[in-house]
N, CA and C atoms as a LAMMPS dump frame, in Angstrom:
ITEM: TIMESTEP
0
ITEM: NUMBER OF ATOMS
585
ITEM: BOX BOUNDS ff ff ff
-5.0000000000000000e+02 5.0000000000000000e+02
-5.0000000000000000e+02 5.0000000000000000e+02
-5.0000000000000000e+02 5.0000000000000000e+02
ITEM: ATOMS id mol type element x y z
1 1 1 N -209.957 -167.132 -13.655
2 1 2 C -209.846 -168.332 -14.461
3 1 3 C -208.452 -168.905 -14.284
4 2 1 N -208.612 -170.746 -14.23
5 2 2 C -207.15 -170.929 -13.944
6 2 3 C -207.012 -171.673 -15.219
7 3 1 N -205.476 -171.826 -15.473
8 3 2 C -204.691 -172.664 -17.092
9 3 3 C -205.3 -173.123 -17.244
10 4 1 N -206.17 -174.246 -16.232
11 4 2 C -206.651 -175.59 -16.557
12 4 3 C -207.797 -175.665 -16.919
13 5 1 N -208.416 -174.019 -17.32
14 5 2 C -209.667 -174.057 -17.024
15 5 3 C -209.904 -174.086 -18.87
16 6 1 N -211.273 -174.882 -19.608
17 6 2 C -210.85 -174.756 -21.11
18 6 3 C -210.853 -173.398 -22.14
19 7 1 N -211.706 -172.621 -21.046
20 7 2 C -212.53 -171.122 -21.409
21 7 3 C -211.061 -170.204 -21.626
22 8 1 N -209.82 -170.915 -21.411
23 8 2 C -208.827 -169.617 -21.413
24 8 3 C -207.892 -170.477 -22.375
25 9 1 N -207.754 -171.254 -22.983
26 9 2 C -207.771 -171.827 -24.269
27 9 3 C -207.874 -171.519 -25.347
28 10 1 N -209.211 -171.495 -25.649
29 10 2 C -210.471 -171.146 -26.779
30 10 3 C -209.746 -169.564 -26.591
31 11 1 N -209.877 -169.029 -25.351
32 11 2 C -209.051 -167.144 -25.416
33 11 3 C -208.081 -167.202 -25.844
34 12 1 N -207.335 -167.916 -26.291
35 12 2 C -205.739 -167.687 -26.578
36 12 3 C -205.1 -167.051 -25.824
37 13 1 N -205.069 -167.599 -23.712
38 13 2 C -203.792 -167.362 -22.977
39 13 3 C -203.083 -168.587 -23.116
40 14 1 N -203.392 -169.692 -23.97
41 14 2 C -202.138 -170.819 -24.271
42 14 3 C -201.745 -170.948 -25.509
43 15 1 N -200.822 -170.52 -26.453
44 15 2 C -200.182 -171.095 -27.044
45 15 3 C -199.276 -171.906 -27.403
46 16 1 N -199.139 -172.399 -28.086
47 16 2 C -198.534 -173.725 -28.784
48 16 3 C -197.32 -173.438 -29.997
49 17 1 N -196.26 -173.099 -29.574
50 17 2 C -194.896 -172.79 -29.943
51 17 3 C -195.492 -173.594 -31.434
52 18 1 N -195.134 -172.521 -32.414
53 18 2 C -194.8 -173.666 -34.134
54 18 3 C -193.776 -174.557 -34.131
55 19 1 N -193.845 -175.365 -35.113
56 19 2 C -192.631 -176.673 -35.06
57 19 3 C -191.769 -176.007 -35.762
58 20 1 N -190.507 -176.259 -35.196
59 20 2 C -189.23 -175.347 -35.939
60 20 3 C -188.483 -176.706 -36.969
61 21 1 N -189.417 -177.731 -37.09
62 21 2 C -188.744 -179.113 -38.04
63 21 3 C -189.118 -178.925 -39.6
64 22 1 N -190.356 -177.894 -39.412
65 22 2 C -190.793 -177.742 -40.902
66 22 3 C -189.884 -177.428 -42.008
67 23 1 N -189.254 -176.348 -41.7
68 23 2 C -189.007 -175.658 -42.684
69 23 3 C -187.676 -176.533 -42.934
70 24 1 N -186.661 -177.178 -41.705
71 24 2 C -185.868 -177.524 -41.914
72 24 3 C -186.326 -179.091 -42.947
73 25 1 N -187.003 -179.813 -42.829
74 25 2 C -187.806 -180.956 -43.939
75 25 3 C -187.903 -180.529 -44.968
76 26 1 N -188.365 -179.103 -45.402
77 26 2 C -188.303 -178.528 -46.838
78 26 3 C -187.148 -178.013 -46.941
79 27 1 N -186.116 -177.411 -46.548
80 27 2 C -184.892 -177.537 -47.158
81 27 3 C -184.102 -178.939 -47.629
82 28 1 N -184.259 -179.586 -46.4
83 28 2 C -183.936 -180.95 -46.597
84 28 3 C -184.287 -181.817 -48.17
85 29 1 N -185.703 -181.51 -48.186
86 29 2 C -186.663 -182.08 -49.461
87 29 3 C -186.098 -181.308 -50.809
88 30 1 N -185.872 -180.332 -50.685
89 30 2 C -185.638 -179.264 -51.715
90 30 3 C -183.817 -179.979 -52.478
91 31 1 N -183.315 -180.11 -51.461
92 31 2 C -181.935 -180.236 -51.406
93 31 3 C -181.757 -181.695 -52.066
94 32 1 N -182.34 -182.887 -51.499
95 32 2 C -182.41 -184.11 -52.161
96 32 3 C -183.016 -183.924 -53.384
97 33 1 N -183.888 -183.163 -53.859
98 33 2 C -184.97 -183.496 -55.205
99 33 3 C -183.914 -182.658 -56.146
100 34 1 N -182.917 -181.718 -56.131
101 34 2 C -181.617 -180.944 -56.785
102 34 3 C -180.572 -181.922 -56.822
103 35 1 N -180.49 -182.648 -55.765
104 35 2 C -179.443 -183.493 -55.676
105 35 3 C -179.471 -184.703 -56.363
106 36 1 N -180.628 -185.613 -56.418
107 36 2 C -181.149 -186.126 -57.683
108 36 3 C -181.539 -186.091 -59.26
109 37 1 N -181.775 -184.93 -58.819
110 37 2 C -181.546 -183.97 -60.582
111 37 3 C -180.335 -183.836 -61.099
112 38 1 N -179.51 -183.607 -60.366
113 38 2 C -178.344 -183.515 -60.664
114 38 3 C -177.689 -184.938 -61.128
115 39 1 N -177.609 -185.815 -60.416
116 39 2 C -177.259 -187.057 -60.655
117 39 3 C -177.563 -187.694 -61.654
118 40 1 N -179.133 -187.759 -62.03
119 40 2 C -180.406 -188.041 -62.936
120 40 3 C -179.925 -187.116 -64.568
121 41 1 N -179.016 -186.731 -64.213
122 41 2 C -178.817 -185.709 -65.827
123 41 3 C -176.713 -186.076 -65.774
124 42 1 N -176.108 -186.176 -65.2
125 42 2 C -175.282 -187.149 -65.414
126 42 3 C -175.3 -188.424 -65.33
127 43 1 N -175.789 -189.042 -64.779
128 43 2 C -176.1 -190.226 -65.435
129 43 3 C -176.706 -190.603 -66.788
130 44 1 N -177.62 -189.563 -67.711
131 44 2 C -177.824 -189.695 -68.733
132 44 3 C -176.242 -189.059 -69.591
133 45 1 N -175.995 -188.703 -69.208
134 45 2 C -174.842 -187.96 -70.312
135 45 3 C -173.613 -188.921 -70.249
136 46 1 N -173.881 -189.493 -69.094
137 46 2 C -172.553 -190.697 -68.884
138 46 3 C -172.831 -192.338 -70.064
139 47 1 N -174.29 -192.301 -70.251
140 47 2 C -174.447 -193.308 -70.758
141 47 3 C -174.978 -192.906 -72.743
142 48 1 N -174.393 -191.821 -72.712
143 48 2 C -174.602 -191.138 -74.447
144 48 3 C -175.924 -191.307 -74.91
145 49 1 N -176.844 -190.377 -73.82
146 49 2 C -178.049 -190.529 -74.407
147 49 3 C -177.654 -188.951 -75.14
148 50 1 N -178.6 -188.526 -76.346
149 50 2 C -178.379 -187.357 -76.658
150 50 3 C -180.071 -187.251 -77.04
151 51 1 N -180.633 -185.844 -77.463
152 51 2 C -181.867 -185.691 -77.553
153 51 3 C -181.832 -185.83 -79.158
154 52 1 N -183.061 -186.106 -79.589
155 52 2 C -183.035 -186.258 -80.503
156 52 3 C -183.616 -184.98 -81.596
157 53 1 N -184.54 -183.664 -80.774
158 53 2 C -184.693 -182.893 -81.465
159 53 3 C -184.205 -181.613 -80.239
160 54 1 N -183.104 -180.884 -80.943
161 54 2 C -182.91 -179.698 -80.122
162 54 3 C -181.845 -178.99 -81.27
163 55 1 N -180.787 -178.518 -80.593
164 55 2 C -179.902 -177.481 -81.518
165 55 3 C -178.788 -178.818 -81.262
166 56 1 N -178.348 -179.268 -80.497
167 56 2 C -177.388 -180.446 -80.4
168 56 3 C -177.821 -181.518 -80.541
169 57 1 N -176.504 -182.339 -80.782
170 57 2 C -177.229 -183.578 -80.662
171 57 3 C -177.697 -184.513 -81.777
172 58 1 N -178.233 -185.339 -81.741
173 58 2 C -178.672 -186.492 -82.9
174 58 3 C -179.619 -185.25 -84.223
175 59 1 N -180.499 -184.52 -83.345
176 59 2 C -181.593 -183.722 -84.043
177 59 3 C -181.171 -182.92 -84.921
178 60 1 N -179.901 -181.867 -84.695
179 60 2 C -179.197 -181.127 -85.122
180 60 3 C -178.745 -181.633 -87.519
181 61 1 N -178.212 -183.048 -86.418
182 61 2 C -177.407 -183.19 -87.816
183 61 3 C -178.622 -183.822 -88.39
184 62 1 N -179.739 -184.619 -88.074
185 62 2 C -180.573 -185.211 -88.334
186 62 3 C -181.312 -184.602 -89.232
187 63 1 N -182.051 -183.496 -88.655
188 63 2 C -182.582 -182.632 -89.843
189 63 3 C -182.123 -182.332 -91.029
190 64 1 N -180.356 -181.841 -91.227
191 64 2 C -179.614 -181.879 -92.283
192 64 3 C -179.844 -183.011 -93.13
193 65 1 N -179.828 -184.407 -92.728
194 65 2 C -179.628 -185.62 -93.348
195 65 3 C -180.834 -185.767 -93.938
196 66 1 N -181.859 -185.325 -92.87
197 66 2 C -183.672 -185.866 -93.567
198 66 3 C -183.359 -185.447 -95.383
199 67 1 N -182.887 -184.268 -95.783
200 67 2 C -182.54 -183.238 -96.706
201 67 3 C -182.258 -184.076 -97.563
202 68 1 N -181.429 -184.779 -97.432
203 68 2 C -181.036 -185.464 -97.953
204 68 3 C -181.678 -186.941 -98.864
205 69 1 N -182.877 -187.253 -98.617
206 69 2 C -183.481 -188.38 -98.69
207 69 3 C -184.555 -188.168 -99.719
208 70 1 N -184.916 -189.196 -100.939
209 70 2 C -185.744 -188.731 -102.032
210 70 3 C -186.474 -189.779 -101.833
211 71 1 N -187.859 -188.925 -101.554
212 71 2 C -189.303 -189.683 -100.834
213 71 3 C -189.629 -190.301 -102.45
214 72 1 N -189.802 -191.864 -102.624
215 72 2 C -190.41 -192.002 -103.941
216 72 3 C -191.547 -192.259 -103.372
217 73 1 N -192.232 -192.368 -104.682
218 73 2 C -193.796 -192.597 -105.155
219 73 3 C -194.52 -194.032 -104.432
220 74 1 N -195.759 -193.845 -103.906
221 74 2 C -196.342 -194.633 -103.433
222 74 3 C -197.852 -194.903 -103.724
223 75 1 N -198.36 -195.885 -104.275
224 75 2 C -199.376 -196.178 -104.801
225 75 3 C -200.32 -196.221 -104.23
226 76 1 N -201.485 -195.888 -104.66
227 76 2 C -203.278 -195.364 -104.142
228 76 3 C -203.041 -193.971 -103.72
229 77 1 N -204.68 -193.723 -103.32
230 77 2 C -204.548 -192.757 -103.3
231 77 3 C -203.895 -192.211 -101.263
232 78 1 N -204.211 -193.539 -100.307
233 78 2 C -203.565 -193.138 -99.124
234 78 3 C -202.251 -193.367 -98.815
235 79 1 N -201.566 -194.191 -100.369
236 79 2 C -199.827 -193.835 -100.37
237 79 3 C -199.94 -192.509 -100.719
238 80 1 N -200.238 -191.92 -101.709
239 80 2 C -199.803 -190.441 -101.877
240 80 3 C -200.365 -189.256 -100.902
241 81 1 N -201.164 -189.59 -99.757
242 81 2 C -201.315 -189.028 -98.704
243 81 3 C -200.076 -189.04 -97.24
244 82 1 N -199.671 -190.464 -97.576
245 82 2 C -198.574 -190.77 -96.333
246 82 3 C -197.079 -189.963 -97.397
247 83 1 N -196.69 -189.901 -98.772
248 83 2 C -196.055 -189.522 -99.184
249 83 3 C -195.979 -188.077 -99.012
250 84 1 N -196.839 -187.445 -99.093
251 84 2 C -197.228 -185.74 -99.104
252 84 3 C -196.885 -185.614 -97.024
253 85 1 N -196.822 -186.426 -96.151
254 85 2 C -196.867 -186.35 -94.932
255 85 3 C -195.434 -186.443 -94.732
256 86 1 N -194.803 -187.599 -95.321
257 86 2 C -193.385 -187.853 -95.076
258 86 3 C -192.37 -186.931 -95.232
259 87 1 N -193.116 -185.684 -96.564
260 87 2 C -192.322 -184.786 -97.382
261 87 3 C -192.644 -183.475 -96.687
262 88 1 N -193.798 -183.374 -95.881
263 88 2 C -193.61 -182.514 -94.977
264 88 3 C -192.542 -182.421 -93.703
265 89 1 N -192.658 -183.696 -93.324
266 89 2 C -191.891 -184.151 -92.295
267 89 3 C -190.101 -183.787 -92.546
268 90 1 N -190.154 -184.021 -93.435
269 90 2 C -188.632 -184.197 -94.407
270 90 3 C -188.34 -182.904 -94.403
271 91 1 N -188.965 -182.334 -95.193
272 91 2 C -188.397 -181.026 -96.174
273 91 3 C -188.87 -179.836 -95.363
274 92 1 N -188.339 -179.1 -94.58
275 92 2 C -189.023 -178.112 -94.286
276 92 3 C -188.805 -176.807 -95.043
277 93 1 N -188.08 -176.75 -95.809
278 93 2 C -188.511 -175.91 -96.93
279 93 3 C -188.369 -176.009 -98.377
280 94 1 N -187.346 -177.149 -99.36
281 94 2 C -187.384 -177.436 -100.104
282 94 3 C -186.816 -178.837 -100.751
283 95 1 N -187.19 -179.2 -101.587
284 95 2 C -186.931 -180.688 -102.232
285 95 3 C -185.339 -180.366 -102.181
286 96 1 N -185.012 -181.865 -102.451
287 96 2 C -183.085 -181.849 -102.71
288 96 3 C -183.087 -181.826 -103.641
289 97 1 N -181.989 -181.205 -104.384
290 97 2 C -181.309 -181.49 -105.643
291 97 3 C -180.929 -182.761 -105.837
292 98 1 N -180.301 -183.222 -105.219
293 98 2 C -179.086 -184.577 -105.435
294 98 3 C -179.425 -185.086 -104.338
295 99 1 N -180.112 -185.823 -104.329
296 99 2 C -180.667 -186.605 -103.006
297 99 3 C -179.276 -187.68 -102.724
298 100 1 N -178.95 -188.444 -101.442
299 100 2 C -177.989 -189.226 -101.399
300 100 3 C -178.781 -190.615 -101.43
301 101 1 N -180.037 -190.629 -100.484
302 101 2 C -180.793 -191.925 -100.139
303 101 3 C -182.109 -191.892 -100.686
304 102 1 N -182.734 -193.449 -100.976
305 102 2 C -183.923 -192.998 -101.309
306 102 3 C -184.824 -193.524 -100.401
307 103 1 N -186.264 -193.147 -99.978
308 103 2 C -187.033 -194.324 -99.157
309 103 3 C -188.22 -194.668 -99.841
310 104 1 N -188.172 -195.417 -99.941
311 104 2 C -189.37 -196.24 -100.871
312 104 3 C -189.924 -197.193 -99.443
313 105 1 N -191.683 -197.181 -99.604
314 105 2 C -192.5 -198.113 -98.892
315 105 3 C -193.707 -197.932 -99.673
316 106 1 N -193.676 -199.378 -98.961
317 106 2 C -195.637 -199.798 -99.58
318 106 3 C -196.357 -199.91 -98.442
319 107 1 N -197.358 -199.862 -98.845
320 107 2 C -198.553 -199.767 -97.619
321 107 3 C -199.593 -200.485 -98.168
322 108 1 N -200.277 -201.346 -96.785
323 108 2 C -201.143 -202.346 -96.977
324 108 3 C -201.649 -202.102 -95.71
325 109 1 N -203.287 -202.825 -96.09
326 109 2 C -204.44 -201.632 -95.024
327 109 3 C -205.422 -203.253 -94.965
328 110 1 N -205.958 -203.286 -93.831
329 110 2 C -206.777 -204.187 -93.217
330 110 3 C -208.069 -203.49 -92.387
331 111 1 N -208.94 -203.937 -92.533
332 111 2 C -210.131 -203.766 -91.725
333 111 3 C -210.802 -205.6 -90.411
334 112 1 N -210.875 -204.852 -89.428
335 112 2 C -211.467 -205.911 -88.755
336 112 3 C -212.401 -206.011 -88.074
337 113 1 N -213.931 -206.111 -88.12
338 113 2 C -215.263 -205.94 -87.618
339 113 3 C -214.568 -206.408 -85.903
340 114 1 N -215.51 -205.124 -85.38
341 114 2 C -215.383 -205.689 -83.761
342 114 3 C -216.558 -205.779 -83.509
343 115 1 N -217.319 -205.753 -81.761
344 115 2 C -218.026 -205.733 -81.38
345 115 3 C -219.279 -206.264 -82.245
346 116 1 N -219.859 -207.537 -82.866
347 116 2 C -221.054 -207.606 -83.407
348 116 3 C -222.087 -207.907 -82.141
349 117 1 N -223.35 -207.165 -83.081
350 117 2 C -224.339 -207.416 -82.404
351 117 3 C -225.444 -208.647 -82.329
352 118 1 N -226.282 -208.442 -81.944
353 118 2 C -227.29 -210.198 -82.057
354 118 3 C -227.35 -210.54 -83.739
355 119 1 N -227.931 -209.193 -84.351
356 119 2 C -228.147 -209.535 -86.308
357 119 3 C -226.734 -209.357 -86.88
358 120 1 N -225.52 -209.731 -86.236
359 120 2 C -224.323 -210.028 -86.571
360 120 3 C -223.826 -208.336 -87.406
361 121 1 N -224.06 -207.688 -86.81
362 121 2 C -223.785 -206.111 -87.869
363 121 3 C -222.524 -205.649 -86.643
364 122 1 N -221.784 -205.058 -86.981
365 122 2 C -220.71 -204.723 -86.302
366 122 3 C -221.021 -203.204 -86.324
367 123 1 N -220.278 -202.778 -84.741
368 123 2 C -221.107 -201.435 -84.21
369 123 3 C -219.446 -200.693 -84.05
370 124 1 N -218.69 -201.704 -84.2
371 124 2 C -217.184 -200.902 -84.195
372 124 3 C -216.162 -202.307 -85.01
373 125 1 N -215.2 -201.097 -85.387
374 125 2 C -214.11 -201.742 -86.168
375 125 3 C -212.596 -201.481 -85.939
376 126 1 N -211.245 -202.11 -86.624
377 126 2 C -210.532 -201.296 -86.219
378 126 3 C -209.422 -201.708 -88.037
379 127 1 N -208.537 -201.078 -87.852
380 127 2 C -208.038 -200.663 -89.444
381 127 3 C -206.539 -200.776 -88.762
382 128 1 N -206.267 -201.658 -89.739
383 128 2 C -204.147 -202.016 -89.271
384 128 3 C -203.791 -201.413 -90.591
385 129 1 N -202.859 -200.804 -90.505
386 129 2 C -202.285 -200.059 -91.621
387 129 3 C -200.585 -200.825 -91.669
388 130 1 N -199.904 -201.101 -92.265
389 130 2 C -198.882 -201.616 -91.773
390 130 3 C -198.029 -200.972 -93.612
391 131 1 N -196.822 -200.45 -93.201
392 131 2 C -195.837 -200.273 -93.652
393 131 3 C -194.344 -200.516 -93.932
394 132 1 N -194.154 -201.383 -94.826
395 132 2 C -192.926 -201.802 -94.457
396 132 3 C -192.129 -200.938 -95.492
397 133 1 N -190.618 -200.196 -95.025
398 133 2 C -189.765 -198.983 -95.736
399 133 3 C -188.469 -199.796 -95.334
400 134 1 N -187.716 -199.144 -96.394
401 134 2 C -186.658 -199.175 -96.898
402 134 3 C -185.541 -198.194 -97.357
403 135 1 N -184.867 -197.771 -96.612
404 135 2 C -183.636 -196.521 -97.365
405 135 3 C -182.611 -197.075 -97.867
406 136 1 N -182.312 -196.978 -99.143
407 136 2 C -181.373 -197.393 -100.44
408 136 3 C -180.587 -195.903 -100.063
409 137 1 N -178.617 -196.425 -100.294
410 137 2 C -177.913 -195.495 -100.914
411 137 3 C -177.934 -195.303 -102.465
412 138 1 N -178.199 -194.273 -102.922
413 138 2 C -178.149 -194.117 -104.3
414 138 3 C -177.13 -194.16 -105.122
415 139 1 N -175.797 -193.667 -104.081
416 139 2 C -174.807 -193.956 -104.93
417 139 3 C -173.752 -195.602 -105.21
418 140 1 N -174.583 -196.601 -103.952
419 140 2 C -174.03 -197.668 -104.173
420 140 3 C -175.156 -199.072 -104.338
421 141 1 N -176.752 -198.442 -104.287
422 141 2 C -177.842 -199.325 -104.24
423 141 3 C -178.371 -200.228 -103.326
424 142 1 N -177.333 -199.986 -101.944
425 142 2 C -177.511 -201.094 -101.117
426 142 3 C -178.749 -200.291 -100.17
427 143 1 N -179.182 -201.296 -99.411
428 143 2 C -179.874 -200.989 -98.839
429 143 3 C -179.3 -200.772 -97.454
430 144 1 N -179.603 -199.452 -96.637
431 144 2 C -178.881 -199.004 -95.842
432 144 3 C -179.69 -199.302 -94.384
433 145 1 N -180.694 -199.624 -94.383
434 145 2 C -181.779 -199.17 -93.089
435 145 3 C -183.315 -199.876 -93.811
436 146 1 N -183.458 -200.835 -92.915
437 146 2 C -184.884 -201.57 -93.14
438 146 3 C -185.58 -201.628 -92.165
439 147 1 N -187.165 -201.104 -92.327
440 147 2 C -187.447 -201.728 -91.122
441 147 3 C -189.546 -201.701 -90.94
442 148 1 N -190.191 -201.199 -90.47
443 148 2 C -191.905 -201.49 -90.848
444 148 3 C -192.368 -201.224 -89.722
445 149 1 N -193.255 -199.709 -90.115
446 149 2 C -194.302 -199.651 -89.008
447 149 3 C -195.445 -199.696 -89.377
448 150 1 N -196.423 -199.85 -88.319
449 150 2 C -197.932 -199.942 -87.98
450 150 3 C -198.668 -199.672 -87.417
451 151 1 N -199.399 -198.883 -87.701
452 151 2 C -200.801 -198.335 -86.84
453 151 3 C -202.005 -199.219 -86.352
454 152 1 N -202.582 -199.226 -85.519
455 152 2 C -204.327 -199.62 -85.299
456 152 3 C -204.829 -198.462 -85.082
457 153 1 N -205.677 -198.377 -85.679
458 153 2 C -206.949 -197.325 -85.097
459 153 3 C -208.593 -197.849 -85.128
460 154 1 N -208.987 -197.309 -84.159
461 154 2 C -210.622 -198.088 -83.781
462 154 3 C -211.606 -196.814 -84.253
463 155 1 N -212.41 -197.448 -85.044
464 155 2 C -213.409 -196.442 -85.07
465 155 3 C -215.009 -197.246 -85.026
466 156 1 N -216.062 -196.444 -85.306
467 156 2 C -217.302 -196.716 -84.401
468 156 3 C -217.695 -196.976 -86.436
469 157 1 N -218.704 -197.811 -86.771
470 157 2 C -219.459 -198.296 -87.903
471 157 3 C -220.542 -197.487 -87.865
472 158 1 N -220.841 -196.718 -88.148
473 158 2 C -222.364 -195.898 -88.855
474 158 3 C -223.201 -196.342 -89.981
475 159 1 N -224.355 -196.23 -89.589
476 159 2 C -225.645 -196.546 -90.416
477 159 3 C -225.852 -195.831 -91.595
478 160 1 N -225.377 -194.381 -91.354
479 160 2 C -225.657 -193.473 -92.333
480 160 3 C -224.371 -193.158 -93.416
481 161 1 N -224.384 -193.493 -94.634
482 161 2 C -223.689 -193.777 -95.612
483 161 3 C -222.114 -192.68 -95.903
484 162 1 N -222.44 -191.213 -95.898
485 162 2 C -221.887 -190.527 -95.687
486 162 3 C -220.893 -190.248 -94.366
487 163 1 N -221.454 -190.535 -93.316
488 163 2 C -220.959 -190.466 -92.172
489 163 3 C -220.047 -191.602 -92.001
490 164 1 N -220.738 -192.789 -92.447
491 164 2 C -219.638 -194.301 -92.853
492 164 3 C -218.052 -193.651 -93.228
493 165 1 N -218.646 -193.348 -94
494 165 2 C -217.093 -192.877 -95.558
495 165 3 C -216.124 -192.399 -94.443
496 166 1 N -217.108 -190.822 -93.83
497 166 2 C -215.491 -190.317 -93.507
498 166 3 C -215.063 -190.496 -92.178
499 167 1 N -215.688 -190.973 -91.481
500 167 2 C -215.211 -192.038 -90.187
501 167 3 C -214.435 -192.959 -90.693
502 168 1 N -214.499 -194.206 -91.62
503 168 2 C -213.516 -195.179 -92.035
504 168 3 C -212.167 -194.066 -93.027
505 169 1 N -212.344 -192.457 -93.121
506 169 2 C -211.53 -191.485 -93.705
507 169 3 C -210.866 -191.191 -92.792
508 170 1 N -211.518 -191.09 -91.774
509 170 2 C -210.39 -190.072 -90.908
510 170 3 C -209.501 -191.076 -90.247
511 171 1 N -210.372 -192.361 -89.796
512 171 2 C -209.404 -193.603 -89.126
513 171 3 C -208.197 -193.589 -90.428
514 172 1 N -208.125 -193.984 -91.368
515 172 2 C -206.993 -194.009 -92.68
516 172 3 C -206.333 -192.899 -91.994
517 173 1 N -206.683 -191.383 -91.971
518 173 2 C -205.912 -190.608 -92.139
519 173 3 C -205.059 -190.388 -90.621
520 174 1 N -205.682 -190.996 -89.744
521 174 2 C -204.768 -191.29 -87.972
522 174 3 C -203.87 -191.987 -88.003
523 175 1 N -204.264 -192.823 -88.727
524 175 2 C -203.283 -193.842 -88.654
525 175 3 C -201.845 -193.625 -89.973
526 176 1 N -202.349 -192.737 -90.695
527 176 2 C -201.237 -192.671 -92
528 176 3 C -200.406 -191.366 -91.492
529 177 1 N -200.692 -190.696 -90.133
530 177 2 C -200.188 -189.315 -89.489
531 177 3 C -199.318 -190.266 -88.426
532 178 1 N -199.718 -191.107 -87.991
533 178 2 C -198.677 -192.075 -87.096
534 178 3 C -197.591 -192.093 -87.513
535 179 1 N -198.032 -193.368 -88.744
536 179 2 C -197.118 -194.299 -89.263
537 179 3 C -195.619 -192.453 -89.957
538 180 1 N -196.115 -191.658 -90.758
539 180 2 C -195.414 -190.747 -90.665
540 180 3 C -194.837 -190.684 -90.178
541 181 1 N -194.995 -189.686 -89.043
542 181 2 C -194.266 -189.912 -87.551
543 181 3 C -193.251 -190.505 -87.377
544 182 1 N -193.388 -191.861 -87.148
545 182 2 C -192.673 -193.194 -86.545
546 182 3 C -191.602 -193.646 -87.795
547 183 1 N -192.064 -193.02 -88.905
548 183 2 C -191.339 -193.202 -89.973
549 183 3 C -189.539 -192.194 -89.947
550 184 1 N -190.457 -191.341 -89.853
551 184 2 C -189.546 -190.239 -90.165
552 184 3 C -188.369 -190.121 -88.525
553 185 1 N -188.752 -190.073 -87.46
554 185 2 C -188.416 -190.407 -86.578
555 185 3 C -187.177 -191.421 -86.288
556 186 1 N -187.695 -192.877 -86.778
557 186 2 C -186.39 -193.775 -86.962
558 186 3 C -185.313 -193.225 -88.219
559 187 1 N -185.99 -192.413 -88.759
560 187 2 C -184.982 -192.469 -90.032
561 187 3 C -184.122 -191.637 -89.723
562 188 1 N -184.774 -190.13 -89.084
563 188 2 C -183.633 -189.649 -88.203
564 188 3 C -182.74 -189.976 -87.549
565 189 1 N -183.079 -190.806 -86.628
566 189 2 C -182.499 -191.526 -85.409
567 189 3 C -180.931 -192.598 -86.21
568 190 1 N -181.597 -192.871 -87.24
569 190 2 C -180.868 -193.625 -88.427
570 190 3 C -179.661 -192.861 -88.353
571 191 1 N -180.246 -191.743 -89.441
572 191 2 C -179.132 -191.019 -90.495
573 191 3 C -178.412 -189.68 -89.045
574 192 1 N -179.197 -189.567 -88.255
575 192 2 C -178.381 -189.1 -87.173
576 192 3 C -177.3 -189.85 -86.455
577 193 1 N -177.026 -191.007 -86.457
578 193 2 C -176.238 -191.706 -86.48
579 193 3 C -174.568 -191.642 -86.409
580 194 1 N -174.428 -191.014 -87.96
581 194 2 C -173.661 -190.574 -88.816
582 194 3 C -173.761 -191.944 -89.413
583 195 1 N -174.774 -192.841 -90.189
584 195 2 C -174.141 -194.188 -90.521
585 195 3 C -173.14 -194.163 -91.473
């Protein structure tokens, strides 16, 4: 059999040297994607970003300050659900004595039929929850930090009466776990500050 022949091929008397570019492309690759990381994390530290929940940082003193803040009273019964949320959020283990700030909000709730069908009955809806808050210093009354969030949440309209309730229940309660959230969050971001 000669080289040229294909039967000694398929035998493996020709091989085909590996590419010696590979490995050097993955060092190469390895080396830029470190070298960008690197850059990519001073450049944040150059421009005073800080995290907002860790042991340093905005989060650190933030949590201290939440401590600080006396959740008042909020009317119905899905203010005193977003209140009992806020005070989780807040307090992770006990009320303040001497609160410094207070946050007071009201909450106002909308429903809006979507999707109707030919006999005009709506087969989905969606629920704006909107909150507008306020943190007062207590020891001088001013108001320190204003500002209002809002949820949408979509949920599906049911025929069956029970099933109605706590579908238009649980949408309330998504949207009042948001607005929480987003609440408590800026207020950190606030009183982490040092204002």
């Amino acid at each position: 059999m000669s080289s040229s022949d294909p039967r000694s091929i398929r035998q493996g008397s020709f091989r085909r040297s590996p590419p010696r570019q590979a490995p050097l492309r993955r060092a190469a690759a390895r080396g830029l994607f470190a070298l960008a990381l690197g850059l990519s994390a001073v450049s944040l530290s150059g421009c005073g970003f800080q995290p907002l929940y860790g042991g340093k940082g905005i989060g650190a003193a933030a949590s201290e300050r939440l401590m600080e803040v006396d959740i008042a009273s909020i009317p119905n019964r899905e203010g005193q659900k977003l209140r009992n949320l806020l005070i989780d959020n807040f307090y992770p283990s006990e009320r303040p004595s001497a609160p410094r700030y207070r946050l007071e909000v009201s909450l106002t709730a909308s429903e809006q039929k979507l999707a109707l069908q030919k006999d005009a009955t709506a087969v989905r809806a969606q629920l704006l929850v909107n909150a507008p808050y306020r943190l007062t210093d207590t020891q001088t009354g001013q108001v320190v930090f204003q500002s209002s969030s809002r949820s949408m949440v979509s949920y599906n309209t049911l025929e069956q009466h029970y099933a109605a309730i706590v579908t238009v229940q649980n949408a309330y309660d998504r949207a009042l776990e948001d607005i929480s959230n987003d609440i408590t969050t800026r207020v950190a971001m606030f009183l982490g500050r040092g204002s």
